[in-house]
N, C-alpha and C positions, 0 to 999 in steps of 0.2 A: 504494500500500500504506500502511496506518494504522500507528502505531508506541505502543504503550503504554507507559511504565513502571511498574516494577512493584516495590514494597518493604514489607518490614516493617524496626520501628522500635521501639525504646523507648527513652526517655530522651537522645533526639538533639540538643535544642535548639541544641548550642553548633555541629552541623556542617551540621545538615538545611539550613538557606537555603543553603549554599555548593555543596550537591548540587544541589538543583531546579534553580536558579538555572543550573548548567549544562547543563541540559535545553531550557532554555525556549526555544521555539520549534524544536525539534528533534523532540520526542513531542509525541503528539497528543491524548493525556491521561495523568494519574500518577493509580495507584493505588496509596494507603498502608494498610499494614495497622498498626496499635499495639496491640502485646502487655503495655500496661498501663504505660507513661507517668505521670509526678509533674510531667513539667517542662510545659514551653512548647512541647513536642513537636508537639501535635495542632495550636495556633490557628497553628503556621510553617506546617506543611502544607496547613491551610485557606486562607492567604494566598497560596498557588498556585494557587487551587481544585482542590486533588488532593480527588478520591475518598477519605473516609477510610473505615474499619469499623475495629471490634473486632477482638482474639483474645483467648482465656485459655491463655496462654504452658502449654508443656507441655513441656519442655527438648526441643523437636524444631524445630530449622529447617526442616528439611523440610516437616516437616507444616502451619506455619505458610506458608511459602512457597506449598503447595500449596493452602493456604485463600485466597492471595492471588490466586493465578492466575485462579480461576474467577469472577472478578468484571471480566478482562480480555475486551473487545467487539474490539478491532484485530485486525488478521492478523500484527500481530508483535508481539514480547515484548521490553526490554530492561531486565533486573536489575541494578540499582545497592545496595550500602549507603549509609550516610549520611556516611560517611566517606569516600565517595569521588566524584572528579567523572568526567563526561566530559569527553574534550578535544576544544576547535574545531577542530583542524587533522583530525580524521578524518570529522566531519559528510558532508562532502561522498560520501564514501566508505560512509563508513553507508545513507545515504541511498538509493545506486544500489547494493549489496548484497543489501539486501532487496525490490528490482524481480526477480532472479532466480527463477525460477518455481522451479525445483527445489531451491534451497538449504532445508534443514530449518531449521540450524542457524550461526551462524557463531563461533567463537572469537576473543576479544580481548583483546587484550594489553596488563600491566596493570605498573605499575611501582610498586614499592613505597618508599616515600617515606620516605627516615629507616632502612631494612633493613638493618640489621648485616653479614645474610648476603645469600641468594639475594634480587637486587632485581627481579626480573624474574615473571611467573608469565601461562600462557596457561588461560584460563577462558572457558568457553561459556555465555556471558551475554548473547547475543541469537539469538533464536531464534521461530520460528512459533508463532502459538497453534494447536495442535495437542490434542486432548483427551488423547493418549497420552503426551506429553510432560511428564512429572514429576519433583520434585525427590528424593533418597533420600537417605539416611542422616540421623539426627538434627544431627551436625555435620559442617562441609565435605562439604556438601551440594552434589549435583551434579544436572545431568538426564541426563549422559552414558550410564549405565547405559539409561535408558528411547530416549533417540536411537538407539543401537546396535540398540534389539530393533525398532525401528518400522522401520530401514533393512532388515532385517532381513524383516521383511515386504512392506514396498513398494520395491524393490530402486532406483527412480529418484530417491530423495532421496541429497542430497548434505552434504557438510561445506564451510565457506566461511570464509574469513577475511580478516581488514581489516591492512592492510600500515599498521605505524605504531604507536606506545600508543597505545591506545584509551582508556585510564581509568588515572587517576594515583590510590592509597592511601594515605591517611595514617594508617592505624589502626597503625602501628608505635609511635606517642609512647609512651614508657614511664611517663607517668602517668597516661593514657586506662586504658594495659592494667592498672593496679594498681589502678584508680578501679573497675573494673568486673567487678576480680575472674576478667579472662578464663580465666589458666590453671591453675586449678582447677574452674572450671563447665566448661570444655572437656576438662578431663581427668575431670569425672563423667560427663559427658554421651557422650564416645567409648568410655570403656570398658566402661559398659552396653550398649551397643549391638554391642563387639567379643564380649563373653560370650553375646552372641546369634548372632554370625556369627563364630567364631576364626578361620576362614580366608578373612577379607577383606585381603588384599594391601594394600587402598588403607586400609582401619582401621591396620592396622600402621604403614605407614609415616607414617602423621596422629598417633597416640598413641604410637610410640617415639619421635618426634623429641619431642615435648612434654615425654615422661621426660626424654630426654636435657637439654632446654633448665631441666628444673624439679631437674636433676643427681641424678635416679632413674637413676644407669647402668645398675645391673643389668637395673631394667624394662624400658629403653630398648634395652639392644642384644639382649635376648631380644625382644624382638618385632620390632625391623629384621630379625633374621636370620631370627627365622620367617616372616616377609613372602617374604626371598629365596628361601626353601625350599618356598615355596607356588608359586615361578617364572612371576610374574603376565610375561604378553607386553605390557602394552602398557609403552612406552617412558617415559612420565613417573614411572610407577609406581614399574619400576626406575630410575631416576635419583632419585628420593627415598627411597629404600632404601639409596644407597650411597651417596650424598649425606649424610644424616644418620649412617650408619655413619662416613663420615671424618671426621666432627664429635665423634662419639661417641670415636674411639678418638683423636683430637686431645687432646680434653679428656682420658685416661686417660694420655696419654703415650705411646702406643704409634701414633708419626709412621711406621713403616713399613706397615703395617696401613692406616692412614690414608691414606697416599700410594696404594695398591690398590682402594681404593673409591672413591677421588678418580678415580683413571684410568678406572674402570670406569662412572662417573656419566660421566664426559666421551666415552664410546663409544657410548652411548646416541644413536638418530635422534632430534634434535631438533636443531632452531637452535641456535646458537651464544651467544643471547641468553640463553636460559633455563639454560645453563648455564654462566654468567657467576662464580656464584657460588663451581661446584666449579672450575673454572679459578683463580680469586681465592685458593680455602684451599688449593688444592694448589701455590702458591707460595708460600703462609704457611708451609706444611708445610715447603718446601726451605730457606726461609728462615733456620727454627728448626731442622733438622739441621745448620745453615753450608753446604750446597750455592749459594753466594750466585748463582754466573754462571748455575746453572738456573734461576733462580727470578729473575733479571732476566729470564732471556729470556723466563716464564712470564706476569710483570706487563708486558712489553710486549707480550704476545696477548690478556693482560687489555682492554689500550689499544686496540689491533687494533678488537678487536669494539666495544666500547663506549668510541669517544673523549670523548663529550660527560661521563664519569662519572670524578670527581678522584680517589676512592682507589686506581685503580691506578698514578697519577703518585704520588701520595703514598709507597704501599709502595713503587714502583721508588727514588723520594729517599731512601728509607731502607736500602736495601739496597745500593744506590750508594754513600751514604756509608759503610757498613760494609765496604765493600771500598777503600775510601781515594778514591773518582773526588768528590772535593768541588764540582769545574764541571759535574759530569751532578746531582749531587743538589738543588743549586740549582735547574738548569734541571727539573728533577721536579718539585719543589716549589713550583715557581712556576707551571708549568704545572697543578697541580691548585690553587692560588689561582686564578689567572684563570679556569679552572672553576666554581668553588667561591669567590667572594671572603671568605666568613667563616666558612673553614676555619681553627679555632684552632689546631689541630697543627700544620697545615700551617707557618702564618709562625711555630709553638712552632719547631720544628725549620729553618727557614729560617735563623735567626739562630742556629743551631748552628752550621749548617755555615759560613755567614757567620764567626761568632767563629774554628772552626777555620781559618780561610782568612786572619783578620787584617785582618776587613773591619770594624772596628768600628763606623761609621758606622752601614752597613747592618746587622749584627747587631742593635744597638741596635734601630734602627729594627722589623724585625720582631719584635723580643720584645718591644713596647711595644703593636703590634695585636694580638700573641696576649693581652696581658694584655687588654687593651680588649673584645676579641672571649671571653675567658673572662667576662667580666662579665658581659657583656650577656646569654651561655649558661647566667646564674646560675651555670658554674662555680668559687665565688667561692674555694675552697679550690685548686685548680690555678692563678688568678688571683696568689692571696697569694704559694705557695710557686714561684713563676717571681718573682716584683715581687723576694723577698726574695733569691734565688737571681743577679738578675741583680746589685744590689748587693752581693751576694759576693763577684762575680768580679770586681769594680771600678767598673761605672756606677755613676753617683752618683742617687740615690735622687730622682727626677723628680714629674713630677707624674700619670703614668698609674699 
């Protein structure tokens, strides 16, 4: 079986080689579509020898996407942005996947690099070239909708998926998103598209959580709730529905509210992985009521599921230490260090509990890599006020 890539792109320069690059020799050709490029966009692309063509951008991913597809000759499909890689450790996997006669489609899982919140997210981004199989809505653009009705018709096709991430994001950097204006082109572009269809379930829960994040509460929890009220069955749906609603009523103060859709996102049939997230805030939630023992036990299911990721040692160090256990909250915080070694909170707070314990040595010591590691994070204002902070309390004014 042949393997295409398949993207559109504009103004990528600074991540495209880092994408192809993790393709190469995986696909069996890349086709790039550029929706009107200024940079060095087009001659990276060329230097893969991807396929390139035109588009004149129309605020529709979708339709862009679907301009890309038909320029694909393989028997399969795999969609990447430019900001995102594949990883080598699922290749092999990939590969004997799409030998399956029957699989239409396969879903793969995707970690998001730098994510505040939900770091986790399952996307169906390799799939057969099939001519029915299309991308839809202008933004957070799926082909889900179109797989469902073709199963639908030819009852032997199946859904498949790859055990493992399959593709790591980095499109979190908070100066990417401001550089490029995301959450406002994505808040014109959903909501044209919802005035088209009010009762699209999956528009809701995409454009109330964006109110929410762009702190429109009102917009935001009037359209979560009419998402729940439209009572979409499929299971990610509602988990971004009630997910976003404990975010929403987090931010509003209203932690009981919050702690109800956190439980009701966590009942949802899914892996345990993609709901990492509402796991993680619904012990922020117990946290900040002072239910402190719940909400250990909560960041260590956090740990459970997902050991290799530090901010659940982190939070449990911190909620440790607010209950007075100073030898568990070290042992937290150092265990998301060795996770994470340039986790600046992490050794900020290390040499707290350190100082309250009478460890000065070692207190020192990590408030000397937090300052180091706030530098380097360009956090040069949390950097100064710890430097000045530690000489406060009596170290004498060093050379970090």
């Amino acid at each position: 079986m042949t393997l295409s890539l398949c993207m559109i792109v504009k103004d990528e320069a600074a991540n495209l080689s880092r994408c192809l690059q993790s393709v190469v020799g995986v696909v069996d050709d890349m086709i790039i579509v550029d929706t009107g490029s200024t940079d060095n966009t087009v001659a990276i692309a060329q230097s893969f020898q991807a396929q390139v063509h035109t588009y004149d951008w129309g605020n529709d991913f979708a339709a862009a996407r679907n301009y890309a597809l038909q320029y694909v000759q393989s028997d399969w499909v795999l969609v990447l942005d430019a900001d995102e890689v594949l990883l080598g450790t699922i290749i092999p996997q990939l590969h004997a996947v799409i030998q399956q006669p029957d699989l239409l489609a396969v879903t793969l899982l995707r970690q998001e690099i730098g994510a505040k919140q939900s770091p986790y997210s399952l996307l169906s981004r390799l799939f057969r070239n099939h001519p029915q199989i299309r991308f839809a809505r202008p933004y957070h653009e799926l082909i889900d909708d179109s797989v469902v009705a073709l199963q639908a018709l030819e009852t032997h096709w199946q859904i498949g998926s790859i055990a493992g991430v399959a593709i790591e994001h980095f499109g979190y950097n908070g100066d990417a998103i401001a550089s490029q204006n995301k959450p406002q082109r994505a808040c014109t572009i959903m909501a044209a598209a919802l005035a088209q269809d009010p009762d699209d379930a999956y528009l809701c829960s995409k454009l109330g959580a964006l109110y929410v994040e762009m702190d429109q509460m009102q917009k935001g929890l009037g359209l979560l709730q009419h998402g729940l009220q439209l009572q979409p069955i499929e299971a990610s749906i509602l988990y971004e529905l009630h997910y976003h609603l404990g975010l929403a009523y987090t931010r509003c103060g209203q932690g009981q509210l919050a702690l109800q859709h956190y439980q009701q996102a966590v009942q949802q049939e899914l892996p345990d992985l993609l709901k990492l997230g509402a796991y993680n805030n619904w012990a922020n939630v117990l946290k900040q009521s002072g239910q402190l023992e719940e909400a250990c036990l909560k960041y260590r299911q956090v740990i459970a599921i997902q050991p290799k990721m530090a901010i659940g040692d982190y939070n449990l160090g911190l909620t440790l230490r607010a209950v007075g256990d100073l030898p568990g909250a070290i042992a937290a915080y150092q265990q998301a260090i060795q996770k994470q070694p340039d986790y600046a909170d992490a050794y900020q707070n290390l040499g707290v509990a350190f100082l309250k314990q009478g460890n000065l040595p070692a207190s020192r010591q990590a408030f000397e890599t937090a300052i180091m590691l706030h530098r380097q994070q360009h956090n040069l204002a949390e950097a100064e006020r710890l430097q000045q902070g530690i000489v406060d309390i009596g170290f004498p004014a060093g050379s970090s």
